[in-house]
C-alpha positions in Angstrom: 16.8 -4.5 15.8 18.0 -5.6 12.4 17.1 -4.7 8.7 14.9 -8.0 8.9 13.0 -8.0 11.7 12.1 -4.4 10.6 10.9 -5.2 7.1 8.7 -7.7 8.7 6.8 -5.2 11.4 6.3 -2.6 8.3 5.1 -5.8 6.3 2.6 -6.5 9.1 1.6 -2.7 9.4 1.0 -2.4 6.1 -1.5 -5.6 6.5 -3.1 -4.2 9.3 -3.7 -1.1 7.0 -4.9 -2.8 4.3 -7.6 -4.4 6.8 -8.5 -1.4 8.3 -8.6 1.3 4.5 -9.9 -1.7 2.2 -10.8 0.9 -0.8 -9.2 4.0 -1.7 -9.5 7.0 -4.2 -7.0 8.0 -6.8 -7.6 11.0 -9.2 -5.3 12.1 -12.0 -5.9 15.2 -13.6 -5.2 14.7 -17.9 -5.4 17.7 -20.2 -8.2 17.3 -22.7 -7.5 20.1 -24.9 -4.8 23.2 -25.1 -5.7 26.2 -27.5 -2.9 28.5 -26.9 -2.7 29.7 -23.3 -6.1 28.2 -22.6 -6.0 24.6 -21.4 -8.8 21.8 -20.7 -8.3 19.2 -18.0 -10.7 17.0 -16.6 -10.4 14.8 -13.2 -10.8 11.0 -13.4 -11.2 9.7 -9.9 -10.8 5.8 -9.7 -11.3 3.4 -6.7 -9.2 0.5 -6.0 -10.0 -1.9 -3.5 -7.6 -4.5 -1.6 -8.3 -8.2 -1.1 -8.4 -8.8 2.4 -6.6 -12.0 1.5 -3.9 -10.2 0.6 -3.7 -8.1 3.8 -4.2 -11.6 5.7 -1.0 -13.0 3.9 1.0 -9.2 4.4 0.5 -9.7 8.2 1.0 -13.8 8.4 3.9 -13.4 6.4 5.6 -10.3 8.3 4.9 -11.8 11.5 7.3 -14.9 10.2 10.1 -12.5 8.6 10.1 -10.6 12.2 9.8 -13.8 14.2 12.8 -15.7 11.7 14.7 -12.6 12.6 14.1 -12.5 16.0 15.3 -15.9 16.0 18.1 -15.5 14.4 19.1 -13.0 16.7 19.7 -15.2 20.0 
């Protein structure tokens, strides 16, 4: 199987992912304050949420890189 056709079955599985996890959780810890050895952080959690359009697209448009490749192939 060629480069190709394997860029467009990742391409699809991230798709599928996207339908099946539409929302995750980031969090990134930032230092507030540092007073000699003592240091303040606080945790800012953020959710991000992927259009299922785009997942729709990820998968249509693997499933034609994998099938061109295919293709190509015989």
């Amino acid at each position: 199987m060629n480069r190709l056709a394997m860029s467009g079955i990742a391409l699809v599985l991230l798709g599928v992912l996207g339908l099946a996890i539409p929302q995750f959780t980031t969090q990134k810890t930032e230092e507030v304050a540092r007073i000699g050895d003592l240091k303040i952080q606080t945790t800012n959690s953020e959710t991000h949420s992927i259009s299922p359009f785009l997942s729709g697209g990820a998968i249509v448009i693997g499933l034609m890189i994998a099938g061109a490749a295919l293709l190509k192939r015989t």
